[in-house]
N, C-alpha and C positions, 0 to 999 in steps of 0.2 A: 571173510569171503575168500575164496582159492580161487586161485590162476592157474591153472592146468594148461601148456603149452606143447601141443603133440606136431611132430615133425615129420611132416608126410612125404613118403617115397618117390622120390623124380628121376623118373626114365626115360633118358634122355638116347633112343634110338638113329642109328645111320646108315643109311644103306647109298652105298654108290655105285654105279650102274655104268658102264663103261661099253658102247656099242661100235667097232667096227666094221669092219666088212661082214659078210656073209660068216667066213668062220672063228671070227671073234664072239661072234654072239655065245657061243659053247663054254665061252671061257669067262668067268665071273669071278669077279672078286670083291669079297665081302667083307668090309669094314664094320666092327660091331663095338662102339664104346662101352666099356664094360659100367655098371649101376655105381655107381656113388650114393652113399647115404648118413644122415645125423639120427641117431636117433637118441630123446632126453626122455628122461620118463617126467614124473610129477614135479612140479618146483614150484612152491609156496613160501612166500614172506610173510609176516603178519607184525604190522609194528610193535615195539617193546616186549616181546616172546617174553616170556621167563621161565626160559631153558638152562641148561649147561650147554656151556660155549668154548670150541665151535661146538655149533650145532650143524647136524648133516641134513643139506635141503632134499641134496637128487644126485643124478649120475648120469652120464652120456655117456654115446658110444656112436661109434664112425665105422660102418664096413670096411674102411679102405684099411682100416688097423688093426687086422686079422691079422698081419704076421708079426704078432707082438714086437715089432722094431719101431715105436711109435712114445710121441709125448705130448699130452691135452696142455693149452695155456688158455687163460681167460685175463680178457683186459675189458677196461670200461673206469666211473669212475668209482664204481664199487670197492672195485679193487683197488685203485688208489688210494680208497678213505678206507682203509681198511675192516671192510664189510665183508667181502665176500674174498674166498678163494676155491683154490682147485687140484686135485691130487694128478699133478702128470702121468702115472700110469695108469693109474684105472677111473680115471676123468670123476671123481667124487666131489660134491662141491659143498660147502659149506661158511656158515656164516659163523662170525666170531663178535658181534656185540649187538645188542638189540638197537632196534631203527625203531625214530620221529618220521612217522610221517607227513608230520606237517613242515620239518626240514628237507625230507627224501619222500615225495610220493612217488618217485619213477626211478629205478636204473637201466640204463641201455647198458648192454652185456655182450662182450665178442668173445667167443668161440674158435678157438683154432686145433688144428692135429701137424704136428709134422713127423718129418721120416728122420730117427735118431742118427742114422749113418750119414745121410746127405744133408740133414736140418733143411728138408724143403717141405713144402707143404705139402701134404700129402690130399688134400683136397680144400672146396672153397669155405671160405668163413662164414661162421652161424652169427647171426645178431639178431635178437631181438630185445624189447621191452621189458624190464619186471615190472609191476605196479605193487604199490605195499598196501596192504590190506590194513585197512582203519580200525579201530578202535575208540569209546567213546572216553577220550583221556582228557580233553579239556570242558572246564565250564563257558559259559556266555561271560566275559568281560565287557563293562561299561564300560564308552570313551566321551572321554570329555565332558561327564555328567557334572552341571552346573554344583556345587555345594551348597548355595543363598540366592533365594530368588524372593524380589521382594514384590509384594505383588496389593493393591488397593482394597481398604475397609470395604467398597461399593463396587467389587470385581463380580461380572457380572455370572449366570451360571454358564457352563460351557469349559470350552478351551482359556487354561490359565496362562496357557503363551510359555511352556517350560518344554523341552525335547527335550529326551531319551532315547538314547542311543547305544546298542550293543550288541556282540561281533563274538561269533564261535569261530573258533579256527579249525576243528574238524573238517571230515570229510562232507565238500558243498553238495548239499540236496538230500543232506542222508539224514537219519535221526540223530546223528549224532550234533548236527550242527542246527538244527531245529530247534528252537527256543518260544518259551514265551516271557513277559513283562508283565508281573504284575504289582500293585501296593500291599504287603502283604502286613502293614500297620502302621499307625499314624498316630498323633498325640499332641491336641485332643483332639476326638473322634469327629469332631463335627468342623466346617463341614464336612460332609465326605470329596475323598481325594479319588480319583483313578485313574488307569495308564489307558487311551484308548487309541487302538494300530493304527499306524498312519503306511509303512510299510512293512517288509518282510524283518529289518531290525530295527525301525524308527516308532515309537509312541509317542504321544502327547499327555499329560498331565489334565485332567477336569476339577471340576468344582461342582457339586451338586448341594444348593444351600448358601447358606450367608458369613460373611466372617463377622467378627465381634473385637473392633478394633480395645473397645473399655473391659472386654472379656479375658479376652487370650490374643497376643501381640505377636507369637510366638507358633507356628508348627511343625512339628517335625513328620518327616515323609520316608518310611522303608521300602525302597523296592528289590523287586528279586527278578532276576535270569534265568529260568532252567530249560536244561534240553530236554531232547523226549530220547536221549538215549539208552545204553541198558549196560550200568546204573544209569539215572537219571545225575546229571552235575550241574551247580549254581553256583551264584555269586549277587551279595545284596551290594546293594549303595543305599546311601542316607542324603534327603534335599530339606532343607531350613527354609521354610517359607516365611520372612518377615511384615507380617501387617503394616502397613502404613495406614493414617487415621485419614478418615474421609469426611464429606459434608453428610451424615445423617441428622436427618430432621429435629430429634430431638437436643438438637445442640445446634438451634438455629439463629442466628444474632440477632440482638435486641437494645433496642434505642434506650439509653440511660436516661432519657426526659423525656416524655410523653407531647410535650410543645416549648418552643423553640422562638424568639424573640430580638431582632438585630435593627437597623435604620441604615438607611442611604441615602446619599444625592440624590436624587433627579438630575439626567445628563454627563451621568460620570460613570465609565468603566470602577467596579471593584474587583479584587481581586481576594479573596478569603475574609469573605464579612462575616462567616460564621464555620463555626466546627459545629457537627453531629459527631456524639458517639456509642458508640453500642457494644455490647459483650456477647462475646460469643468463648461457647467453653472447647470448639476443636482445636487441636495442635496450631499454633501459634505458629506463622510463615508457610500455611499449605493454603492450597487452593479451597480447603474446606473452610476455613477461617480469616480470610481476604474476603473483607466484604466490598459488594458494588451497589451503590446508592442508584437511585432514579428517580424521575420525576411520574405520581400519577395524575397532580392535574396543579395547574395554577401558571404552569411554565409556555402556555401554547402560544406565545410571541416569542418561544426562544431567546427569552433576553438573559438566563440564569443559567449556571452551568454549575456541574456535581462531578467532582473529580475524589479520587479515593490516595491519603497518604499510606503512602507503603509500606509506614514505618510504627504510626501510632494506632493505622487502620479504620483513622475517623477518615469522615466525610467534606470536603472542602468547598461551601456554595460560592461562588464569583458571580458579580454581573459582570458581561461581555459584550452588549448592547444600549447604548445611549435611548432612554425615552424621557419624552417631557409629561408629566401630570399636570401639572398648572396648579394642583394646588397640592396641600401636602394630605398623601393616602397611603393606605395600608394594603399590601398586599399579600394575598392567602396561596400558600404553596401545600402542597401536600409531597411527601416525599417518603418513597419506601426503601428497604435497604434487602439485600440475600447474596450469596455467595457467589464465586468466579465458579466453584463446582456446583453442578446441579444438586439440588437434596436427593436424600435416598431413603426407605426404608423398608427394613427385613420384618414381613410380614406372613407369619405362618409358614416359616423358613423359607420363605422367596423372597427374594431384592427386588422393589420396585424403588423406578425411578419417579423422581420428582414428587414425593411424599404430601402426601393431603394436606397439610396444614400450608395458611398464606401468609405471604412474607410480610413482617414488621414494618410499621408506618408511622409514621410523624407528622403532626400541622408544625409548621416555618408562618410566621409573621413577622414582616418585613415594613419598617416604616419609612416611606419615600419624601424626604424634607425636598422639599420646595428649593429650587438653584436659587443662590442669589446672584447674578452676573454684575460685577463691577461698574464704577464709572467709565463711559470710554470716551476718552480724549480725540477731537475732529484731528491734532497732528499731537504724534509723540515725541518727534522731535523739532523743534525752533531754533531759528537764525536770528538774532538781534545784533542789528551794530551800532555803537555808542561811542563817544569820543570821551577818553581819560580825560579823568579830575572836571567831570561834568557837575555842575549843580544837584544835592540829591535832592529828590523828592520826584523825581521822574519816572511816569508810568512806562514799562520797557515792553510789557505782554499782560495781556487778558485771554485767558483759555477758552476756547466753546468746548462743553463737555455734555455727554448725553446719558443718561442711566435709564437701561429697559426696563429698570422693576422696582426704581427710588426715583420720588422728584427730590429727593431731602439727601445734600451732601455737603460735606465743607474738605474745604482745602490744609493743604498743611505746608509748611518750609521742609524738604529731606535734606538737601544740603545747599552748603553755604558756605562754602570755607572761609572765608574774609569776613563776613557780617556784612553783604554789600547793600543786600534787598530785602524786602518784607512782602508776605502775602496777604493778603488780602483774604481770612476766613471763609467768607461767603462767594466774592466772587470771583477769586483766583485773581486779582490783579495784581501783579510785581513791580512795587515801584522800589527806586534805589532811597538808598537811608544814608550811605557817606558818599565821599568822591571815590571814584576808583582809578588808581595806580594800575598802567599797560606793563608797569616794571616789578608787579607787585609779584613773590615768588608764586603765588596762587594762581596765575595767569600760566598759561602753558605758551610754549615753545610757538605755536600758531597765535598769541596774544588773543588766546579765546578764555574767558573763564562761564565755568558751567555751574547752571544750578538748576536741581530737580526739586520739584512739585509734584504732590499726591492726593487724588480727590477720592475721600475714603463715605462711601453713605453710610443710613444708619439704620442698616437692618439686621437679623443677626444667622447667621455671623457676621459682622462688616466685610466686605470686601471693597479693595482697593484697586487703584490704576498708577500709572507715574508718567510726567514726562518730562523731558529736558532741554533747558534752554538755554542755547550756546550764544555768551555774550562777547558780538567779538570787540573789540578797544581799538580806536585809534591812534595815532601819536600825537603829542602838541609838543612844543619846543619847553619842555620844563626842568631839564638839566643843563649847566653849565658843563662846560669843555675842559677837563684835568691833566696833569701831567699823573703821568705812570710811577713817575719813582719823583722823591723828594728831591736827591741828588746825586750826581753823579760825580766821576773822578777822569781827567783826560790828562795821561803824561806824554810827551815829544816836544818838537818844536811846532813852530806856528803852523805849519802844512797840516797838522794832525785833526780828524774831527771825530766829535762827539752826536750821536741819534737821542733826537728827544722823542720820546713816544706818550701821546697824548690819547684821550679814547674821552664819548660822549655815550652818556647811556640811552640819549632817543636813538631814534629809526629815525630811515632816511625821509624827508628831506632834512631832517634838524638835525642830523650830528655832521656837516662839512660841506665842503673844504672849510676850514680853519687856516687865518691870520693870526698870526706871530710876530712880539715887534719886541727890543729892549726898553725897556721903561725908567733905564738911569742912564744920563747923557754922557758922565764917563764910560759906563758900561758899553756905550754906542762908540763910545772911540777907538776900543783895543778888542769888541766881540762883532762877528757879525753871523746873520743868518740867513743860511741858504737852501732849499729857496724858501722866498717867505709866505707861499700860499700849498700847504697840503692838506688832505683830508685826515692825516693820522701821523701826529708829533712826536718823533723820538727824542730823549732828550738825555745827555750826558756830562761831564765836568774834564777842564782841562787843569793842568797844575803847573805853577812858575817859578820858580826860582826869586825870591824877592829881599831884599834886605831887612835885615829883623826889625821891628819897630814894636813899643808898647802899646796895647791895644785899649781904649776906653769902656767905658761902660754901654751897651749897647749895639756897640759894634756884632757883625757877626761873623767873625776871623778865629780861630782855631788854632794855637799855635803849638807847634809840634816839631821838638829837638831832633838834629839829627846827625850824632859825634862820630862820624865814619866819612874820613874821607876817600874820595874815588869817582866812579864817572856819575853819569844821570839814575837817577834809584829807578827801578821797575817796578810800574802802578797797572796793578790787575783793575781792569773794570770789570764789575759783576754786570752782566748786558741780561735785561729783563725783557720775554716775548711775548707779545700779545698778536694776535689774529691781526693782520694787514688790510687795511680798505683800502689805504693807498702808499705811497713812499714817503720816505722819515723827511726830517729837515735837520739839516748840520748847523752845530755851531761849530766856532774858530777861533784863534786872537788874531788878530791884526799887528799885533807890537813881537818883534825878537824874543824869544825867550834865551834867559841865561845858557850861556855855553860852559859846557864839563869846567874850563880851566878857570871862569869867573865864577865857580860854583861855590855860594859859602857853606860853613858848616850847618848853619839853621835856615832853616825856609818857614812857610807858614799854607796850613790850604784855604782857599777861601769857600763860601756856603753861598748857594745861592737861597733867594730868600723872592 
């Protein structure tokens, strides 16, 4: 295309007119601006020329530079990028390397002349436009066309949901930059693929036909770009269409056992009373091979439920609703199984959905045993109170017991830790068999001891019940009153005392206060005790200083050397603690004891007994 830019002549006239009096008018003076002019002849660019360079575009010329004292300059950014210049004397203009015009469609361009002598400008500035004339130099480039699009065995015909997308960079609206898209071959041929316009660079991808996931898994798709310029220029791209496997019919799941056979309670929640399983030949973890079971008839009190494992693909029956039969029955389920994708199939190269054939079925027979409901006990649990080391042979408890589905039950002993009582087979009566001990370790901390009873009938399966009978024990006075420690050790003088600690293994009233007394009339002469009425006896030992003597047979005197002479020896009492009910009692001597300086070398201790 040429640019022809012609620079038409501006005559720019003035006339000023100057009126005074009467004889002024005679007198005129005429101001006339003399013609300014540009004048360029042809100037044409054409991108990528393949000239010798420079090349000469054009030439100006300016009236005002008739007296050859004149020089042309040209600015803009042509002449920056070194594109264009200009011969100062005789204004020739020329280009020096071939122009993109998809980098440079336009230069603006200033024109000047000045006066060599003064360097003024000898008139005003030319500017205008260049435009570069196109050429069909680029093809259609794809962008961002996808490489893998994976797309379903059961895709229906139509749009396959892939865009195509591509971009000329030529001159916009021209033939150069005008394209089209099409599939220009494929592999394998079926089904057929094609690009169809959605805008002026945008296509979409079709499907006319079926894929064949067990056929070809695999497509490969060429497409092309061309413009409509002159030459015509292209560019392909290549798309992978990957089949994924679908639910068609001929690989529809089917039941490994034609009928199916399990038992329940009556009145009892189950949960997985049976697996269903079935084979199916599609891909393994698709929606075409995840089967969902269903009830078509047997289930319409919604007492049974069909859930699908995710993992082995079978079928899972539950009961989730309690009902009573009354007696033992058989119940008929029918249950069919198909996939989470609908079936499909390619039928004289069309896809149709939900294919003729009907989904696989199974009889379930389900055998409902009869509840057997336990004995129930009128209390399950029992209070008895009984006083220790009572006579055995005593009835303590007779159970009332009621069975809804057995008059025929017998009783049993469950526990008994002691061996205290016996049951009674037929009618649960508990009578005791020894005495029983409140102090016995089998009695607990509340002197209750427990024993449970089970009335078990006899149907089958047996079922059973329990209850428990908490016996409590009272106290009698059947322990005597002990000291704590055999003996004790007390050294000082007479001021000094020893705590007896005494303990009763009844409960109160029988363990105190306790009376204390010495029971040898010497012993009453030189011990006394204080005070002589407490509920809990400390008891300890004092030591004397005594002159050595032989001791007989029977005696109970300890004699014990001691070859150090010096003051009172120091006697550790070891002091034993028991739980306090009430305050200790002291004993004491009454008689002087030995002083350091009468002290002999032997002493002796004595034992109380």
């Amino acid at each position: 295309m040429k640019i022809t830019f012609l620079v038409l002549l501006v005559i720019f006239p003035a006339l000023s007119f100057c009126s005074g009096c009467e004889n002024a008018r005679k007198k005129r003076d005429l101001l006339l601006r003399t013609k300014r002019r540009w004048v360029l002849s042809t100037f044409q660019i054409e991108e990528e020329m393949t000239v010798i360079y420079p090349y000469f575009l054009s030439k100006t010329y300016n009236d005002k530079s008739a007296s050859g004292k004149f020089r042309f300059e040209i600015s803009g950014d042509a002449v920056d990028q070194g594109y264009l210049s200009i011969d100062e004397n005789t204004g020739a203009i020329y280009l020096h390397k071939p122009v993109d015009r998809e980098k440079h469609p336009r230069f603006h361009v200033i024109f000047d002349v000045y006066d060599k002598e003064t360097n003024l400008k000898i008139d005003k500035k030319l500017a205008f436009n260049v435009d570069v004339n196109d050429i069909n130099d680029n093809p259609p480039q794809f962008i961002n066309i996808p490489e893998t699009v994976t797309v379903k065995e059961n895709q229906e015909e139509g749009l396959l949901g892939v865009e195509v997308i591509a971009y000329d960079p030529d001159e916009e609206n021209s033939l150069n930059s005008r394209f089209n898209i099409s599939v220009i071959a494929q592999h394998p041929p079926e089904p057929k693929i094609q690009a169809k316009w959605i805008s002026e660079r945008m296509v979409h991808l079709t499907v006319d036909g079926c894929f064949n996931y067990e056929k070809d898994k695999k497509h490969s798709i060429t497409l092309e770009a061309k413009d409509h310029g002159t030459p015509p220029m292209s560019s392909t791209a290549v798309i992978m269409l990957n089949v994924v496997d679908s639910n068609t019919n001929k690989y529809m799941p089917v039941f490994k056992e034609r009928e199916y056979q399990t038992f329940a309670v009556e009145m009892e929640t189950h949960d997985d009373i049976l697996r269903l399983a079935v084979d199916d030949k599609d891909s393994s973890n698709t929606d075409g091979w995840h089967a969902k079971y269903f009830f078509i008839s047997g289930n319409e009190e919604d007492i049974f439920k069909l859930e699908t494992d995710p993992i082995t693909n079978e079928g899972i029956l539950s009961i989730t609703k309690k009902k009573k039969y009354g007696k033992i029955t058989t119940v008929n389920l029918r249950i069919g199984v198909e996939n989470i994708e609908p079936f499909s199939k390619c039928e004289n190269g069309k896809l149709i959905k939900q294919g003729s054939k009907l989904p696989d079925s199974v009889s379930v027979k389900i055998l409902m045993i009869k509840t057997n409901h336990p004995p129930e006990f009128q209390k399950t649990n029992i209070d008895v109170f009984e006083k220790e080391e009572s006579d055995p042979g005593k009835v303590l408890f007779t159970p009332e017991v009621h069975d809804p589905d057995s008059t025929s039950f017998r009783f049993v002993l469950v526990e008994d830790p002691a061996n205290w009582v016996s049951v009674d087979e037929k009618t649960g009566e508990i009578r005791t068999t020894k005495k029983m001990d409140r102090e016995s370790p089998f009695v607990d901390d509340d002197n209750v001891y427990k024993v449970v009873i089970a009335a078990i009938d006899d149907d089958f399966p047996p079922a059973s019940s329990s209850c428990t009978i908490s016996i409590h024990l009272g106290d009698i006075n059947d322990h005597k009153p002990h000291l704590v420690n055999s003996s004790l050790i007390m050294c000082g003088h007479r001021n000094n005392k020893v705590m007896l600690y005494v303990e009763d293994l009844d409960a109160d009233p029988y363990s105190g206060p306790f009376s204390f007394h010495l029971d040898d009339y010497e012993d009453m002469k030189q011990w006394k005790l204080d005070p002589a009425y407490v509920l809990l006896l400390a008891f300890s030992w004092t030591c004397q200083y005594l002159p050595f003597k032989d001791l007989g047979e029977g005696e109970t005197q300890t004699p014990i050397f001691y070859n150090q002479e010096g003051g009172v020896p120091v006697c550790n009492t070891e002091v034993v603690c028991l739980p306090p009910t009430s305050g200790p009692v002291y004993i004491y001597s009454t008689k002087p004891t030995v002083t350091p300086q009468k002290m002999n070398n032997n002493f002796y201790q004595r034992n109380p007994t």
